[in-house]
C-alpha positions in Angstrom: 10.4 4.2 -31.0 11.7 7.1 -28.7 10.1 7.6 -25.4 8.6 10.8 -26.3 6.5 9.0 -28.9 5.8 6.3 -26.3 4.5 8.9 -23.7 2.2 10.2 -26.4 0.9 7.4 -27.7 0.7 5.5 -24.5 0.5 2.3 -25.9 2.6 0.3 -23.6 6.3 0.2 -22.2 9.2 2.3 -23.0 11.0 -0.5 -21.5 10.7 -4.3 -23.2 10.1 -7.0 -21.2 12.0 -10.0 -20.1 15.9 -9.6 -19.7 18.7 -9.9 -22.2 21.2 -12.1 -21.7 23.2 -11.3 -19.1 20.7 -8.8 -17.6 20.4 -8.4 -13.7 18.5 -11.1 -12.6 15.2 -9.3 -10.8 14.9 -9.7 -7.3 10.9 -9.2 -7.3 9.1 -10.2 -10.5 5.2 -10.0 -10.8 3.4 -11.1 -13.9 -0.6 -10.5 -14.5 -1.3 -9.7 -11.1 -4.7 -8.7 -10.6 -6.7 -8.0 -7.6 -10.8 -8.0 -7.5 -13.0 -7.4 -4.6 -16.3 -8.8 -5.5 -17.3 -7.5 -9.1 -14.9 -5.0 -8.6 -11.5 -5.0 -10.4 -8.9 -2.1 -8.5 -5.7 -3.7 -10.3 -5.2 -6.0 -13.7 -2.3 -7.6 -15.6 0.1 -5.5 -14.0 4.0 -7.0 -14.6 6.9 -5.5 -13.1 10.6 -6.6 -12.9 12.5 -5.4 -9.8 15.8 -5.2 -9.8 18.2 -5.1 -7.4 20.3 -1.6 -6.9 17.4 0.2 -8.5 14.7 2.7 -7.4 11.8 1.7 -9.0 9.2 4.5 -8.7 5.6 3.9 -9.2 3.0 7.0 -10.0 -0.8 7.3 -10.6 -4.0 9.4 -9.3 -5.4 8.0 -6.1 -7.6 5.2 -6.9 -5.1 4.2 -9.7 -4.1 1.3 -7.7 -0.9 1.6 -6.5 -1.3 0.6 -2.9 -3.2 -2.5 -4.0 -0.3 -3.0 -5.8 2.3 -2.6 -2.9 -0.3 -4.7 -0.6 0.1 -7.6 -3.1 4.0 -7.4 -3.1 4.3 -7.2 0.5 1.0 -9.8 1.6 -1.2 -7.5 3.1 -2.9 -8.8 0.5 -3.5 -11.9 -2.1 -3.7 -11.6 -5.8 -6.8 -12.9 -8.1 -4.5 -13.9 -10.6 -1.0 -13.5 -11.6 2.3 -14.9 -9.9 5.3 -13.6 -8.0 8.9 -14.7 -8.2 12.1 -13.7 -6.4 15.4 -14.7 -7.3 13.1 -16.4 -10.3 11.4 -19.1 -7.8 7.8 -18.6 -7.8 6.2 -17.7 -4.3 3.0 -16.7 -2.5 2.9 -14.4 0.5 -0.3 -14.7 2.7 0.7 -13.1 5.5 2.9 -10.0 5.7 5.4 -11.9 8.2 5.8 -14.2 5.1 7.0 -11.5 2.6 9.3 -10.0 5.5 11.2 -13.3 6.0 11.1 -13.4 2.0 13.0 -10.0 2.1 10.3 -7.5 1.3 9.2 -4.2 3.7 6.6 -2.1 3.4 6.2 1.5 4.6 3.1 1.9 5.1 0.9 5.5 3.7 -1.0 4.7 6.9 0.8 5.8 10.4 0.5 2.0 11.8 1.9 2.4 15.5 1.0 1.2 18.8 0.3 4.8 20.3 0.1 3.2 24.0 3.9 2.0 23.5 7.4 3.4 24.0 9.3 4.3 20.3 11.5 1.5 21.4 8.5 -1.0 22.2 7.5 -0.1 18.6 10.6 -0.7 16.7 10.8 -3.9 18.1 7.2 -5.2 18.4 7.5 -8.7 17.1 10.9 -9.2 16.9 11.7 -7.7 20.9 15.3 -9.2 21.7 16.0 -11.2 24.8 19.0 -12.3 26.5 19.2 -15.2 28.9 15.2 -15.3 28.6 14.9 -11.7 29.7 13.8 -9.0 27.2 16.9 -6.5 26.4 15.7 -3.7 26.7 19.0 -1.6 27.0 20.1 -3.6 23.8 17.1 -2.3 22.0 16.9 1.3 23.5 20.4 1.7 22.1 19.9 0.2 18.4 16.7 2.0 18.2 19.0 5.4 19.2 20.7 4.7 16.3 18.5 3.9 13.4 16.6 7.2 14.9 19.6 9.2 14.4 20.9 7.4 11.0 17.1 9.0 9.8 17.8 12.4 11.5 14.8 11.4 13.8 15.7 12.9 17.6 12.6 11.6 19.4 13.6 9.8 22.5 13.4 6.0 21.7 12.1 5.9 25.6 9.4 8.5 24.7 5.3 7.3 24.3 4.4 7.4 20.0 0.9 9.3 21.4 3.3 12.0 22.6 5.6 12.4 19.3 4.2 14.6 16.1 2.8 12.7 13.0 6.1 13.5 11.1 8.0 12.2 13.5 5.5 9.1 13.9 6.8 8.6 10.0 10.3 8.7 10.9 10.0 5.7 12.9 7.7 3.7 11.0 10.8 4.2 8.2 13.2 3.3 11.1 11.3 0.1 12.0 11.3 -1.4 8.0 15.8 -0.2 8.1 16.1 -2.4 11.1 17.0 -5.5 9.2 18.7 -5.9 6.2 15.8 -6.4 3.1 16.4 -7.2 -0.3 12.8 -5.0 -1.5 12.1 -2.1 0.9 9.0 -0.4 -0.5 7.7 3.3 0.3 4.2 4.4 0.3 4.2 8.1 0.0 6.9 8.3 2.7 7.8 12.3 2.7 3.6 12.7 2.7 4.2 14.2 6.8 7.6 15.3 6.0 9.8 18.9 5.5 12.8 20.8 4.4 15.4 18.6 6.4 13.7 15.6 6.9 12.5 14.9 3.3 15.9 15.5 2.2 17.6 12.8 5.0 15.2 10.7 3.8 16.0 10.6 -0.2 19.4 10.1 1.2 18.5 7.0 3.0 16.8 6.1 -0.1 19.6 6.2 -2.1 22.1 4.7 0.5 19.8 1.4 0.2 20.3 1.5 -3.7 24.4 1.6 -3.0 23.6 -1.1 -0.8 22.1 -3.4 -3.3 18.6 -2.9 -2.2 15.6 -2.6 -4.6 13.5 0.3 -3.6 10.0 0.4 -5.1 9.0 4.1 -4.3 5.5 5.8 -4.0 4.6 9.7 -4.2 2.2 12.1 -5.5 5.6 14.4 -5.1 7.2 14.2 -8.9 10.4 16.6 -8.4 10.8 13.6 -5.6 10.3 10.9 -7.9 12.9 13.1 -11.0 15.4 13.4 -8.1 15.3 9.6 -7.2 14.0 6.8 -9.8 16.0 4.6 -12.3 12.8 3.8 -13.7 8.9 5.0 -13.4 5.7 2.9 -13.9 2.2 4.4 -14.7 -0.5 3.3 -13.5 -4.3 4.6 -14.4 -7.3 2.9 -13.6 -6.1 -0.5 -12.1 -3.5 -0.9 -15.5 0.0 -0.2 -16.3 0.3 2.8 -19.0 4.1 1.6 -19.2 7.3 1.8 -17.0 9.9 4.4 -18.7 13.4 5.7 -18.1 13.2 7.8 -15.2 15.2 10.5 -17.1 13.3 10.4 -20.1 10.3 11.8 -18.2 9.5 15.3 -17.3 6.9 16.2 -14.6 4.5 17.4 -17.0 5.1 14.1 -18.7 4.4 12.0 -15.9 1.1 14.1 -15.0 -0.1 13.7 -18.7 0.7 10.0 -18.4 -1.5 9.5 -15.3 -4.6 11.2 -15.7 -4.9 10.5 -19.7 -4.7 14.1 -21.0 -3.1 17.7 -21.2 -3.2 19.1 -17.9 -4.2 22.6 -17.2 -2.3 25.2 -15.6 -1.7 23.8 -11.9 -2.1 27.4 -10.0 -4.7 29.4 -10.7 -4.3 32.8 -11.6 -3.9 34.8 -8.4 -6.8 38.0 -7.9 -6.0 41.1 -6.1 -7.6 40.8 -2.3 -9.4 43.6 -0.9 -8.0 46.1 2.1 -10.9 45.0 4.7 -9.7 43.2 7.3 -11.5 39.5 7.8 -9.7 37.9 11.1 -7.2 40.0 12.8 -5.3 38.3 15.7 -3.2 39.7 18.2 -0.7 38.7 20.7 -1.5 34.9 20.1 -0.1 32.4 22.4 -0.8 28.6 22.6 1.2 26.7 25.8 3.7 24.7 24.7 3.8 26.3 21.0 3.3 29.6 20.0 4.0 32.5 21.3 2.8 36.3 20.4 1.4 35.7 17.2 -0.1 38.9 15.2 -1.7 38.6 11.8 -4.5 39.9 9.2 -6.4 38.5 6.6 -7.8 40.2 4.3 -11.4 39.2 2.4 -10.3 37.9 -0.9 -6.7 36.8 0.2 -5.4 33.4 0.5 -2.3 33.8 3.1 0.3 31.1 4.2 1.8 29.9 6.7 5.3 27.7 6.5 7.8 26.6 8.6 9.8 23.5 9.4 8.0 20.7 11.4 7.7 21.8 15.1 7.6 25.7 14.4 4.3 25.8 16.1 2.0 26.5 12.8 -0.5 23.6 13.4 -0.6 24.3 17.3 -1.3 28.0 16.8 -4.3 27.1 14.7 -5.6 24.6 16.6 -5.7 26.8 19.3 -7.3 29.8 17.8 -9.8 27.2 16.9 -10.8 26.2 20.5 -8.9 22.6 20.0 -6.2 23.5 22.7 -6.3 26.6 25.0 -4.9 29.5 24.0 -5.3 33.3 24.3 -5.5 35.8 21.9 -7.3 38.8 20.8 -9.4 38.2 18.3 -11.6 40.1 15.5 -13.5 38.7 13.4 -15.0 40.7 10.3 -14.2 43.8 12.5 -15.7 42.3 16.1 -14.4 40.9 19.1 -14.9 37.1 19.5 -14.0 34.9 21.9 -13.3 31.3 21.2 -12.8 28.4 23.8 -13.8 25.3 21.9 -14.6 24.4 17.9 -18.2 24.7 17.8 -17.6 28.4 19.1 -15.1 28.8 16.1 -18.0 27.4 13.4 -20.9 29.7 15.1 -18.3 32.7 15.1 -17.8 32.0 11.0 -14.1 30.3 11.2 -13.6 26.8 9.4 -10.7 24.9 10.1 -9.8 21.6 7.7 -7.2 19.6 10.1 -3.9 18.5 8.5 -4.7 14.8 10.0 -7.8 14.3 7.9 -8.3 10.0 8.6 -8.3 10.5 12.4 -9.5 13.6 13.0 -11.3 15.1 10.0 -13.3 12.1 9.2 -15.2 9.5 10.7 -14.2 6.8 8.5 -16.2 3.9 9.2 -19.2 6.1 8.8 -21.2 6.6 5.7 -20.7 9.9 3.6 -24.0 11.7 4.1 -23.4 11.5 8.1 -19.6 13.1 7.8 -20.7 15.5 5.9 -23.6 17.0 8.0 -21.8 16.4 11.7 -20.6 19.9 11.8 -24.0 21.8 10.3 -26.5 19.3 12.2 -28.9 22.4 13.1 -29.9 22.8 9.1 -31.1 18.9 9.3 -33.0 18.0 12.1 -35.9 20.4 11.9 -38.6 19.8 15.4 -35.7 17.6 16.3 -35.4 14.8 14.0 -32.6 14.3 11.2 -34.3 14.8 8.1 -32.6 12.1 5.7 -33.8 13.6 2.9 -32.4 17.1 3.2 -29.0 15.1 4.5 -29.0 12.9 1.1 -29.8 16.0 -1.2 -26.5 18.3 0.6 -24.6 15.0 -0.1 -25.7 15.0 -3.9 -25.4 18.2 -4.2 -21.5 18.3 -2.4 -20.4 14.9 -4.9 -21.4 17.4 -7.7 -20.1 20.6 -6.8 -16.2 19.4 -5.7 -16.3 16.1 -7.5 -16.0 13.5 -5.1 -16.3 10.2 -7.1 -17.6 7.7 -5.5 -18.8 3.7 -6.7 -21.7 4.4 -4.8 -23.5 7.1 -2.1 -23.5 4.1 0.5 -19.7 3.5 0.7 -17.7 4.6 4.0 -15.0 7.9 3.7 -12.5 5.0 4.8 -13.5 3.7 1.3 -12.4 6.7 -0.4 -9.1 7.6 -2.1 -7.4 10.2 -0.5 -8.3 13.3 -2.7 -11.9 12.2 -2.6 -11.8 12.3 1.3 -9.9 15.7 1.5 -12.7 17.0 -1.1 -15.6 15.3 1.2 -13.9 17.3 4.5 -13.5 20.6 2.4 -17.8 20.5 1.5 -18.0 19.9 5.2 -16.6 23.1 6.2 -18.3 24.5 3.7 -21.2 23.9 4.6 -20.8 25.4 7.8 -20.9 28.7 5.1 -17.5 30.1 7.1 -16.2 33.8 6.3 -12.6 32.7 7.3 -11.3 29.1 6.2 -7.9 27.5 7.3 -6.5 24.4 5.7 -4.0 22.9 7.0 -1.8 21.0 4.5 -4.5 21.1 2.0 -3.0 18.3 -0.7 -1.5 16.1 1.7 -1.1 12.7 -0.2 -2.9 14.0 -2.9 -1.9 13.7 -6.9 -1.4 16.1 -9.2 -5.1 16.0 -10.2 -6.8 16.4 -7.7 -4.2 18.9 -6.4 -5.2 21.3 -9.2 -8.8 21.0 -8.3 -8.1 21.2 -4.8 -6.4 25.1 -5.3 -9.3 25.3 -7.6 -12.1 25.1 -5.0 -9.3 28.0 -2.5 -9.6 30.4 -5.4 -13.0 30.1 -5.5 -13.3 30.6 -1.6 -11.4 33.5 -1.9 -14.1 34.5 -5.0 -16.8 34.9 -3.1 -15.5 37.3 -0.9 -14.3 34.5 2.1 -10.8 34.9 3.5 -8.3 31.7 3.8 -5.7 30.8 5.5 -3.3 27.9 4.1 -0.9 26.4 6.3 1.8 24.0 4.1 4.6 22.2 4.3 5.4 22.2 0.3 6.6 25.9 -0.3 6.2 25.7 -3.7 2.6 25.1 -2.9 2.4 28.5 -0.8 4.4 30.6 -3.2 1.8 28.9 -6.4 -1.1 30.3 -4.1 -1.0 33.0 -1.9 -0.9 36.3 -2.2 1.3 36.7 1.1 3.7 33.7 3.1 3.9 34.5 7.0 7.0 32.4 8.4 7.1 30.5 11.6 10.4 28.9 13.6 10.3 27.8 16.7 6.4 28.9 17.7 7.4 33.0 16.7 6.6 34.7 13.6 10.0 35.6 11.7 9.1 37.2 8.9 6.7 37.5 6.1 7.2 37.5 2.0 5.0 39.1 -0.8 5.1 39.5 -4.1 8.4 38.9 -6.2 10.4 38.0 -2.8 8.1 35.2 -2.4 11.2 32.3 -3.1 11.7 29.2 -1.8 15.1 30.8 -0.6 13.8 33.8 1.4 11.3 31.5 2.9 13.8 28.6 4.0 15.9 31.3 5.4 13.0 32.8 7.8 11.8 29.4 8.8 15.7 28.2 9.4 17.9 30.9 10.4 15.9 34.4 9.5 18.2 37.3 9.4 18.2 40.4 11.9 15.6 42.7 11.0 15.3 44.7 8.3 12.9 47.0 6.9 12.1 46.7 3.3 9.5 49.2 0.9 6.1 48.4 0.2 5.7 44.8 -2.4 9.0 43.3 -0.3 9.9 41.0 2.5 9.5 42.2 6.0 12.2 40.6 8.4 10.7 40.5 12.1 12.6 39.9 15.4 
């Protein structure tokens, strides 16, 4: 049977099981592992061989189990059932220091750093090397120097994690699991924080541990990632493997029909023409630090990016038009003056910003759904001064139906929720604040394919009902799918902006890089800006 026929029928592997003789012997092996919590089953039967020299990538919609999965390789956590070998001896893992002595790392989805620590402190936490009874700390400054570099990371290894950016945070949480030599080095949606440059040093390193011998078992919503990288692919949907395949056999519209179960639509939608009047027109916007004399207009109707590599200043300038860091700017909003010094001036003015950092800063996540969904719109609930429940348990209902969030109940924490779900619960909550303008920062961050498509869904629909938005991405081919214009940023300065057909990935890696001298271009073209 060829894989195409496979990939329709979805009946099982593409690859058989067990090896021939003389195969590879697998370095990892998992057969029937299944994880429940409580009633609830999140992973069964799944059996994987991993081999050594081989990127093994693994893909599903969130919720489809995969980080259960990777938590039960690397004992974060136990399985229900099934058994793990390596090297063909069974073993158990209870503790994550066990599976690192086994051979096996984990790079975690989650940014898992002691912010109060140095980069060093955290490279070595656990492991700190001494000499004659006193720590070493030049020792350690100097091989953390180099694992930064080897990564194209150049944060100071002497600098505080609470100071560095959240890509960068990445970078060293990768750097910390390439400090010892493992034989299973697993990624969790590693690039997730990561651009241009750095994703591409990364896949490098990626493929440097395959030459090494090193099995790589490799996460990502990002498909061209996982074309460009994997030996071989596993499915996963609902807790259970659809099959592992050839990762050449597979197209990306093969691997997004294999994980949500059916012919996906069209993932852009079709772009509408956006009006003339102006909806937010800033001028002369600087933020300390990070951006500096910023112009721009958005028009009602129009979706308009921003890109640039990681540290041109896009988040910062946002954040401080927002009232989240001071700034100063002129600012018009719907035709008049505003003036903005914190958030809560930003929501009563008619702006709504969705933070790129959506766990620690968008969401409290040990808190209940109803409550994170309210917090910014509290005045509509608490009529003569108390929270009326009811009218908060009704928005929720009516928020899970309108953007989908699925949910196994209305009582779960966001913490609970996969990560599309909680990027859909933090879009209804700006929403509700009923905002003319709306910026998203990275709006499908961690996010499959799915979800993706209903996530630019929902911003064509903002757009629809006569609201402005303002997208600020890291994937380009994200911005080109839906804006209607692309403003550049390098280095906290506009450098150029890109419409229509001269909206390429090219012309906008060469403004956010090394944008050419100025040049004026007719109407429908790209506008190069000193």
């Amino acid at each position: 049977m060829s894989v195409t026929a496979n990939i329709a029928g979805e009946g099982g592997s593409a690859l058989p099981g067990g090896n021939a003789p003389g195969a590879v012997e697998p370095v990892l092996r998992s057969q029937g592992l299944s994880k429940q919590y409580g009633p609830v089953t999140v992973l069964s039967d799944v059996t994987l061989d991993i081999l050594p020299g081989e990127i093994h990538a693994i893909i599903g919609e969130n919720g489809a189990g995969k980080s259960t999965l990777m938590r039960l390789l690397s004992g974060y956590a136990e399985p229900t059932r099934g058994t793990l070998s390596m090297a063909g001896r069974p073993v158990t893992f209870a503790k994550p220091d066990q599976a690192q002595k086994a051979g096996i790392a984990l790079v975690h989805q989650e940014i898992l750093l002691a912010e109060a620590l140095t980069v060093t402190d955290n490279l070595f936490l656990g492991r700190e090397l001494s000499r004659r009874h006193v720590m070493d700390d030049r020792t350690m400054r100097r091989l953390a120097a180099e694992k930064l570099a080897r990564i194209g990371c150049s944060v100071s290894p002497t600098a505080l994690v609470r100071d560095i950016s959240l890509a960068d945070r990445q970078l060293v949480q990768i750097a910390r699991a390439l400090l010892d030599d493992y034989k299973v080095v697993i990624f969790d949606e590693p690039t997730a924080v990561l651009t241009g440059e750095e994703v591409d040093r990364l896949l490098e390193i990626v493929r440097q541990l395959k030459a090494h011998g090193t099995a790589v078992l490799y996460i990502s919503h990002r498909l061209d990632e996982v074309q460009q990288l994997a030996d071989k692919v596993t499915v996963l949907r609902d807790g259970r493997m659809v099959g592992t395949y050839p990762g050449t056999a597979l197209t990306q519209m093969d691997m997004a029909r294999l994980m949500v179960g059916r012919e996906l639509a069209t993932l852009y939608p079709q772009k509408s023409a956006p009006s003339d009047e102006p909806m937010l027109s800033v001028k002369s916007a600087t933020v300390p630090g990070y951006a500096e004399d910023v112009s721009f207009t958005v028009h009602r109707g129009e979706i308009l990016g921003f890109a640039g590599m990681i540290g041109a200043g896009r988040t910062e300038l946002f954040e401080g038009l927002v009232g989240l860091r001071p700034a100063h700017a002129v600012i018009e909003l719907e035709g008049r003056p505003v003036r903005i010094r914190s958030q809560r001036e930003a929501i009563d003015a008619g702006i709504g910003y969705l933070t790129e950092d959506r766990k620690s800063k968008g969401l409290l996540l040990e808190e209940r759904l109803a409550p994170n969904l309210t917090l910014s719109a509290l005045e509509r609930f608490h009529p003569a001064l108390a929270l009326s429940r009811r009218r908060e348990s009704a928005a929720l209902t009516e928020a899970v139906r309108s953007y989908d969030i699925r949910l196994k109940s209305p009582g779960v924490k966001a913490g609970q929720l996969s990560g599309g779900n909680q990027q859909k619960l933090l879009l209804a909550k700006v929403l509700l604040t009923n905002p003319s303008v709306v910026v998203i920062d990275e709006p499908t961050r961690g996010i499959d394919i799915a979800n993706k498509a209903q996530i630019y869904a929902f911003i064509h629909a903002i757009v629809g009902s006569g609201k402005a938005c303002i997208v600020i991405s890291s994937e380009m081919q994200e911005l080109i799918g839906i804006c209607d214009r692309i403003l550049v940023m390098r280095e906290g300065r506009l450098t150029g902006e890109v419409q229509g057909a001269e909206m390429t990935e090219s012309n906008v890696a060469l403004l956010a890089t090394s944008g050419p001298k100025p040049r004026p271009k007719a109407e429908g073209g790209t506008e190069w800006l000193s």
